[in-house]
C-alpha positions in Angstrom: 33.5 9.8 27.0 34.2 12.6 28.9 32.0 15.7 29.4 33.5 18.1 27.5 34.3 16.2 24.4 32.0 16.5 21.8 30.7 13.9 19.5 31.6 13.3 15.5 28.5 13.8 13.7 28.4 12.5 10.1 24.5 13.2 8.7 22.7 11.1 5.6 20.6 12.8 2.8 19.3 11.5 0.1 18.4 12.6 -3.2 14.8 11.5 -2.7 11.6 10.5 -0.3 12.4 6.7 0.5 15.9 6.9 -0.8 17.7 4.7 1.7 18.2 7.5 4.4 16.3 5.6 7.0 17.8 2.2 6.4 21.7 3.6 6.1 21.2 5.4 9.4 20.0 2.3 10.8 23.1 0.0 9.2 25.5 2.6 10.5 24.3 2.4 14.1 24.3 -1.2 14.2 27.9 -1.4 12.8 29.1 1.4 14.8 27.5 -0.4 18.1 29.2 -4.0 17.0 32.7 -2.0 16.9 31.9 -1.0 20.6 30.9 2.6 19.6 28.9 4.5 21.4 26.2 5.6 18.7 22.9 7.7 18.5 20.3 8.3 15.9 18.9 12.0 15.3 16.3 13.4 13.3 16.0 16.5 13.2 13.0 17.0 11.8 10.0 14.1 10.5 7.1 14.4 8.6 5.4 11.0 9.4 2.1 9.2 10.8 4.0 6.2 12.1 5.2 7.2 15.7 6.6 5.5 18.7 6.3 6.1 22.4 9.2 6.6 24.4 9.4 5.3 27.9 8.5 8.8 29.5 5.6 9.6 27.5 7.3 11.4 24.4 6.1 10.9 21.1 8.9 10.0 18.2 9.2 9.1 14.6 9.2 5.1 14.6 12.1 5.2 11.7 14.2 6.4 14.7 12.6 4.0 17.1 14.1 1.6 15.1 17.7 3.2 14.6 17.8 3.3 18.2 17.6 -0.8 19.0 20.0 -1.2 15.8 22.2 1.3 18.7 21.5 -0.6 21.4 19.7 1.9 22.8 15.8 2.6 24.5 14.1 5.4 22.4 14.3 8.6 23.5 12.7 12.1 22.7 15.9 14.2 21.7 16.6 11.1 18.9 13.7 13.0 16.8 12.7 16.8 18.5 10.6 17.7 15.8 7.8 15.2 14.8 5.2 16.9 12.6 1.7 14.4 11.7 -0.3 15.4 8.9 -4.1 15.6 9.9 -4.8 17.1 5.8 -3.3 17.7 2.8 -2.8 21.6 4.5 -2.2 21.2 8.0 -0.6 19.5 10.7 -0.1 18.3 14.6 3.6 20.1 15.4 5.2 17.7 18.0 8.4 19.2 19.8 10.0 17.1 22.0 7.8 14.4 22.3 4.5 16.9 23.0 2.0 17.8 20.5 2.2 21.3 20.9 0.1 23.1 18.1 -2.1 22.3 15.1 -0.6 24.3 12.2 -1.0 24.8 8.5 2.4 25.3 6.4 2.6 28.7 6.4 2.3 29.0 9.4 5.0 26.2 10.6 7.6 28.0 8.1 7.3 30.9 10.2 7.3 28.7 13.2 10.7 27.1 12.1 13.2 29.2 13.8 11.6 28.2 17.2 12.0 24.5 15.9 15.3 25.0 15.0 16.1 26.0 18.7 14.4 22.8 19.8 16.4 20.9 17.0 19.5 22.2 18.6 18.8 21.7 22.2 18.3 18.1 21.7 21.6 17.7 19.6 23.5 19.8 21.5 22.5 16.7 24.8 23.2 13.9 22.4 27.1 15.6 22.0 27.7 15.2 25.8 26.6 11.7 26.1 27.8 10.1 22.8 30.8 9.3 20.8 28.9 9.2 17.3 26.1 11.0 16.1 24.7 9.6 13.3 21.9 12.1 11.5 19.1 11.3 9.0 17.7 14.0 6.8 14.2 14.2 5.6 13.3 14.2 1.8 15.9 15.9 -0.6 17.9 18.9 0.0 17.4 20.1 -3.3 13.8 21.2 -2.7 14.1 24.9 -3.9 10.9 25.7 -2.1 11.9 24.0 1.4 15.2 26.0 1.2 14.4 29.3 3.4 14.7 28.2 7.0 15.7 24.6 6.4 16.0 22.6 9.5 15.7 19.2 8.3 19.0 18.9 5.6 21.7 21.4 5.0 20.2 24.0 7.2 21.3 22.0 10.2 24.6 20.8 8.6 25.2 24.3 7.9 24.4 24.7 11.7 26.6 22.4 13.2 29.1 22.2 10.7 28.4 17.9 10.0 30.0 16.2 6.8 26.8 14.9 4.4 26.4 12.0 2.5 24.1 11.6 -0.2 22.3 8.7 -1.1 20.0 7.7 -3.9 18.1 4.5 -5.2 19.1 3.5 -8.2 16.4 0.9 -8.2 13.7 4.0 -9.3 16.0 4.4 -12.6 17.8 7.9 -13.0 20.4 7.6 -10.2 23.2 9.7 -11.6 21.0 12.5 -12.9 19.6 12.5 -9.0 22.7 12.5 -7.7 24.4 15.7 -9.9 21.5 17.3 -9.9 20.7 17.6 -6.6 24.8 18.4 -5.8 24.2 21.4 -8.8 21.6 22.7 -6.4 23.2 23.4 -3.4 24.9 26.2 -2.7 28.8 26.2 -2.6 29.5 25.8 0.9 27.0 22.7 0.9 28.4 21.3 -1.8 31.6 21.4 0.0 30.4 19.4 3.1 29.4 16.5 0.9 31.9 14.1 1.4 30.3 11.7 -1.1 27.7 9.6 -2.7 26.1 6.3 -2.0 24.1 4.5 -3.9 21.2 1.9 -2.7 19.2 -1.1 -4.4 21.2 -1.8 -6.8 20.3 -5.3 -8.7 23.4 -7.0 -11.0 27.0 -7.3 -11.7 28.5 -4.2 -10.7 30.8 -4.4 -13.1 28.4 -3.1 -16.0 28.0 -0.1 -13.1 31.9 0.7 -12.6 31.8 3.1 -16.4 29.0 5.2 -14.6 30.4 5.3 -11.5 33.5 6.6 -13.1 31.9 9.2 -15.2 30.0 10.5 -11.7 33.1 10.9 -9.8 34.7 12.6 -12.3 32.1 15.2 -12.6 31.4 15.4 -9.5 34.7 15.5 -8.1 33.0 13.3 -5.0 33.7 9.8 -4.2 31.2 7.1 -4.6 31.7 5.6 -0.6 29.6 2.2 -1.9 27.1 0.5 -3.6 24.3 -1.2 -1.8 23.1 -4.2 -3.3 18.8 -4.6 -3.3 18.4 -6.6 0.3 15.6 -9.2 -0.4 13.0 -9.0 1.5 13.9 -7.1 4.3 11.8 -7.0 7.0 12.2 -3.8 9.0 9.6 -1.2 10.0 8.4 1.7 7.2 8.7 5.2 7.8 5.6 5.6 6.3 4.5 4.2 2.9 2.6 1.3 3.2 4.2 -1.9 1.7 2.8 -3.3 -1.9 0.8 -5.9 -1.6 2.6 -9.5 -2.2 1.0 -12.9 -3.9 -1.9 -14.9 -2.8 -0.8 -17.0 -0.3 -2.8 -20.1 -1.4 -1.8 -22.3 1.7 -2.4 -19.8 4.0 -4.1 -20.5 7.2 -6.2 -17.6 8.1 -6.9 -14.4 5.0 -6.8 -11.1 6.4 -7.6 -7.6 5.3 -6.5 -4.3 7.0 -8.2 -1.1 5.8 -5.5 1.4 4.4 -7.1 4.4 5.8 -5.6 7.5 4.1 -4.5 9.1 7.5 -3.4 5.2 8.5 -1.3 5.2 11.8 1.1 3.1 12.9 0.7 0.6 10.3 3.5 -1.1 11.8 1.1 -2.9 14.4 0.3 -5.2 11.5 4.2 -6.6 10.9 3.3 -9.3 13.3 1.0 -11.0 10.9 2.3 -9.5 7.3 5.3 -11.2 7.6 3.9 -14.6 9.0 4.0 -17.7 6.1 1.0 -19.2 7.3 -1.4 -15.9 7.0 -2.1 -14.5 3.5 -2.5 -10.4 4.5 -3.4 -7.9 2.1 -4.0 -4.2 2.4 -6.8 -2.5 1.3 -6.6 0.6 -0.7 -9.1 3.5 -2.0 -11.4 2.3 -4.8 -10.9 -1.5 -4.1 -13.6 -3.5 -2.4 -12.8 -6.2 1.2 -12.1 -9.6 -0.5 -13.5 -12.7 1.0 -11.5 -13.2 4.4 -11.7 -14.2 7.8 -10.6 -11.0 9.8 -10.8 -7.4 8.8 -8.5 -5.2 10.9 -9.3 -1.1 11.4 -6.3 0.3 11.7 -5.3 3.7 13.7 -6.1 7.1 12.1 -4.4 10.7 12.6 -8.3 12.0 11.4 -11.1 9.7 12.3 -14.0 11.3 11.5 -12.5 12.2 8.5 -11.2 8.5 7.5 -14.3 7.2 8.4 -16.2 9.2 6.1 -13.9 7.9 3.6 -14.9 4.5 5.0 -18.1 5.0 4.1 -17.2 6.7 0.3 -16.0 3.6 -0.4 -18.5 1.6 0.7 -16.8 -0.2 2.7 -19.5 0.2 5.9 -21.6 -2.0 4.0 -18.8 -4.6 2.9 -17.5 -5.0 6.7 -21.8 -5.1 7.6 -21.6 -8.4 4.4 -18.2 -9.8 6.1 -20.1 -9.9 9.9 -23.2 -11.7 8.6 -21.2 -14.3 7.0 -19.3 -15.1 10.1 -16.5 -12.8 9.8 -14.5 -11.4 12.5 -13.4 -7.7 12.9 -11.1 -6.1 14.8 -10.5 -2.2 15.4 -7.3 -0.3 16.8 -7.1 2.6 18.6 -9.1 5.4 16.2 -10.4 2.0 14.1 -12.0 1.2 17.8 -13.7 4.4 17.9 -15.0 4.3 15.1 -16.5 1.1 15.8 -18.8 2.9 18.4 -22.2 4.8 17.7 -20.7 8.0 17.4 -17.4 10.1 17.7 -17.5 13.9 18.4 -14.5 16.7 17.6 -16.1 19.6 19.4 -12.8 21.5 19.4 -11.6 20.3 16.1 -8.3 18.8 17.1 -8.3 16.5 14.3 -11.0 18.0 11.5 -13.8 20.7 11.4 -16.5 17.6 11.0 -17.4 18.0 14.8 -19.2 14.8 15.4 -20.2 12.3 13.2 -22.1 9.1 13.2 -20.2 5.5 13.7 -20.5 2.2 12.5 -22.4 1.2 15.3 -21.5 -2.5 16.4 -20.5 -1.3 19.9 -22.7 1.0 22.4 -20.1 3.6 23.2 -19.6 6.9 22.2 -15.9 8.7 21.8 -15.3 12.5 22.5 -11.6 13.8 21.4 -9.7 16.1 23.7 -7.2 18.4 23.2 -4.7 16.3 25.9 -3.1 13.0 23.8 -2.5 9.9 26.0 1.2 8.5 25.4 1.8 5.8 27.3 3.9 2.7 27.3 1.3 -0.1 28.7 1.6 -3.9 29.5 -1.2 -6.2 30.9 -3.6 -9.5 29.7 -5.8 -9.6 26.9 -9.4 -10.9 28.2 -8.6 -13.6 29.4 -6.5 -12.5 32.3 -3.8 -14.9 31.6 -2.4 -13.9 28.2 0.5 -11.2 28.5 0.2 -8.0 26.1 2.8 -5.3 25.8 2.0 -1.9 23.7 1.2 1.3 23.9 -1.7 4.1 23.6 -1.2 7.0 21.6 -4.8 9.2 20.9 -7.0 12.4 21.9 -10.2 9.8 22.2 -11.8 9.2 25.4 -14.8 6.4 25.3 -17.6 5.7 27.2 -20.5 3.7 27.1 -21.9 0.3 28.2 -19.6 -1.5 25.7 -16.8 -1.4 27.7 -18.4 -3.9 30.3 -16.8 -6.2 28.5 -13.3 -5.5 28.4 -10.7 -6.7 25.5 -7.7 -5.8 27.4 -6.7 -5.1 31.3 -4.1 -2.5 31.2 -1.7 -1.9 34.8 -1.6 1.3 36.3 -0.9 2.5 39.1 -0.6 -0.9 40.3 -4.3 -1.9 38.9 -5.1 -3.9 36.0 -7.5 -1.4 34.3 -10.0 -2.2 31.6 -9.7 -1.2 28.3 -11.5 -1.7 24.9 -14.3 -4.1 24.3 -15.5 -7.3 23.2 -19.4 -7.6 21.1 -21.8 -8.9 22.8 -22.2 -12.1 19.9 -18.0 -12.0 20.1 -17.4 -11.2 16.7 -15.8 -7.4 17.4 -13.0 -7.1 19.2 -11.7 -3.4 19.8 -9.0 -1.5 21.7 -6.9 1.6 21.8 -3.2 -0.6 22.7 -1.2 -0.5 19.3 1.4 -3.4 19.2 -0.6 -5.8 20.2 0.9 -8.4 17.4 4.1 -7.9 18.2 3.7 -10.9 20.7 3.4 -14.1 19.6 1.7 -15.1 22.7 -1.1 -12.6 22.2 -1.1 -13.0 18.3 -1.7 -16.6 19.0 -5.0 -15.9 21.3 -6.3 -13.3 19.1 -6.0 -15.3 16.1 -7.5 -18.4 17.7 -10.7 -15.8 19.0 -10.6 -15.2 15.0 -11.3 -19.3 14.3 -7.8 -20.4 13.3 -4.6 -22.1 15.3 -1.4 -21.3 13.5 1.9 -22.8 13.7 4.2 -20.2 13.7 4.1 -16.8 14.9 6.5 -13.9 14.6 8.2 -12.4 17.9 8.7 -8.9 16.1 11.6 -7.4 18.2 13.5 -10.5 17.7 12.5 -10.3 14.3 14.2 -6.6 13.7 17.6 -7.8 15.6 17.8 -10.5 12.7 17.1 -7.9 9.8 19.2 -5.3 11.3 22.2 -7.6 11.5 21.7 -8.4 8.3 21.1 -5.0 6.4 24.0 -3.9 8.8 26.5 -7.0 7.4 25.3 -6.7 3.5 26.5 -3.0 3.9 29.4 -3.4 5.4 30.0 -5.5 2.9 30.4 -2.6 0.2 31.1 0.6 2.9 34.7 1.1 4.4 33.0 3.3 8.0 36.6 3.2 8.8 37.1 5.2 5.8 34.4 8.1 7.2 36.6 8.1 10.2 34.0 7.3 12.8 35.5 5.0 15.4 36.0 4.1 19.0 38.0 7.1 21.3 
């Protein structure tokens, strides 16, 4: 494409949180890529806990981690030049192109958002001179009344940059159409006029008993329904944010495993590795519900460790995991669930909560300080053994010291070196370290699991795994929506 022609943009909102936004961007970048299209994701702004690391050290929302290999494309920061990561239910880390860059409460980031805004822009305004399609997600509903002033995340930056919107809603939640018209009744006019449409996800059944309300909706609307996407089974593609429901017992199930759902959880997406394996029967575990029986408790990352490990604790979960080790049990903690596996972990400068230091769980001599500079870093290596490859990649304020780390879970390379990192118990029953993806390889999913007692069959290579589901979300949607239709094609 040549310099000086810009890119189409065509941007996705959706009526709702969890409406479909992320999964049509994705669809549309894989179609758009299979046509031979030169295609980008973009954000503008996320609200999210689930984060990716780019190859130069940037931080990003992983929902547009993922849109970018349905592009084709490595991860980079202008895809998402806003990240913002709750550390409360008030404030927040404020992430601008790929850097954390300020801790603020919402007030504060509304005044903020006209500086963001420039940022927003800056990225978008590179993405036009080095693609043909710009394909945009929004971020919760455009409707929210409250959200409105300064809006950088929906019709604020269509308004911007002058983008056609579609709007997308899941009918699967029950009240599509009253979404739908009333979220259009709340925008202003010129908004209203830049919707080019509706599109409606998980739906279940013969369309045919839909067709009256479609119908009715266009006709009130005076916008076209673009399609209808059929509820995709099963699909196995990275979350945003929520955390999955829980699915049956797995009664054949070689190995049972718990991970702790902390309620400042990070990258829960770690765990895909061995939630979507047949032979392992995973469950999360949520507030007010005890461990059950198992043979491997995972501590996951946390944007707020001291805090969720005080919650830890509220639920009495300290003396569960303490239960689970004296029966044999094995545990394993990630990246903040390693530090808190240590004797004690200090905030002296309250980056992630006013606690300031507070006690650990104590089954590893070392001692974690946080620090106002975050490590991002894309990392390969071996786990302990030397011999077993591992690729991740560390994302955390922690530094931790102490005569635990002796004995090494992982060697890391840098600068040439392997480097040691994490740590292994003494009686080999703990396993910690602070690489997240370390599932994501079967070959290091296969050791781990093996260090936890069991020798499975199959094991899930997850980036392979996403190029089968984002074929097939991309070919059930094509089924239903003309792109040619939207006009975005080849040059």
């Amino acid at each position: 494409m040549s310099k000086t022609k810009l890119s189409q943009t065509i941007m996705i909102q959706g009526t709702t949180s969890d409406a479909g936004k992320t999964t049509l961007v994705a669809a549309l970048c894989r179609m758009l890529k299979n046509r031979g299209v030169s295609v980008v994701p973009f954000k503008p702004q996320n609200m999210a806990l689930n984060s990716a690391v780019t190859e130069n050290g940037g931080e990003i929302g992983r929902a547009q981690a993922l849109q970018a290999q349905a592009a084709g494309l490595k991860p980079h920061t202008d895809m998402n030049p806003i990240l913002i990561k709750p550390t409360s239910d008030t404030k927040a880390q404020i992430i601008i192109h790929g850097k954390a860059v300020s801790d603020m409460d919402a007030l504060v980031y509304h005044d903020y958002k006209q500086h963001a805004m420039n940022a927003v822009l800056e990225s978008y305004r590179r993405l036009q001179q080095q693609y043909d399609v710009i394909v945009v997600e929004g971020a919760g509903s455009p409707a929210e009344i409250n959200l409105r002033d300064r809006d950088i995340a929906n019709m604020g930056f269509a308004e911007a940059v002058d983008c056609p919107v579609i709007i997308i809603a899941d009918i699967d939640r029950g009240g599509v159409f009253a979404h739908l018209v009333g979220t259009l009744d709340l925008l202003s006019a010129s908004e209203q006029h830049r919707v080019i449409g509706f599109v409606i996800n998980r739906f279940r059944g013969d369309l045919r008993l839909l067709q009256s309300g479609l119908d009715w909706l266009e006709q009130k609307t005076g916008k076209p329904v673009l399609g209808v996407i059929p509820y995709v089974q099963g699909l196995r593609l990275d979350a945003e944010d929520a955390l999955e429901k829980n699915t049956k017992k797995n009664a054949t199930a070689k190995i049972r495993i718990a991970v702790l759902a902390l309620p400042r959880i990070s990258n829960h997406n770690d765990f895909d590795g061995l939630r979507f394996n047949p032979e392992i029967d995973f469950a999360w575990v949520g507030p007010e519900h005890p461990i059950p029986a198992c043979d491997l408790v995972i501590i996951p990352g946390s944007k707020n460790v001291c805090a969720d490990l005080q919650f830890l604790r509220d639920q009495g979960w300290d003396k569960l995991i303490a239960k689970h080790l004296r029966y044999g049990g094995k545990l394993i903690g990630v990246c903040g669930g390693f530090q808190m596996l240590g004797e004690t972990i200090a905030d002296p400068d309250a980056i992630e909560s006013t606690i300031g230091e507070i006690k650990g769980l104590g089954y590893l001599a070392m001692n974690t300080t946080l620090k106002p500079e975050k490590i991002l870093r894309q990392q390969q290596g071996f786990l302990w053994d030397k011999s077993t490859s591992i690729t991740g990649y560390e994302i955390h304020c922690g530094v931790s010291n102490g005569t635990a780390l002796a004995k090494p879970a992982c060697y890391l390379e840098q600068t040439g070196e392997l480097v040691p990192d994490g740590a292994v118990s003494d009686d080999d029953q703990i396993f910690g370290t602070y690489l997240h993806g370390l599932f994501d390889s079967p070959a290091a999913t296969q050791k781990i699991l093996e260090w936890a007692g069991v020798q499975l069959n199959h094991h899930i290579a997850v980036a392979d795994l996403r190029e089968q589901e984002l074929d097939r979300l991309a070919s059930e949607v094509e089924a239903v929506l003309n792109i040619d239709w939207l006009g975005l094609s080849q040059r």
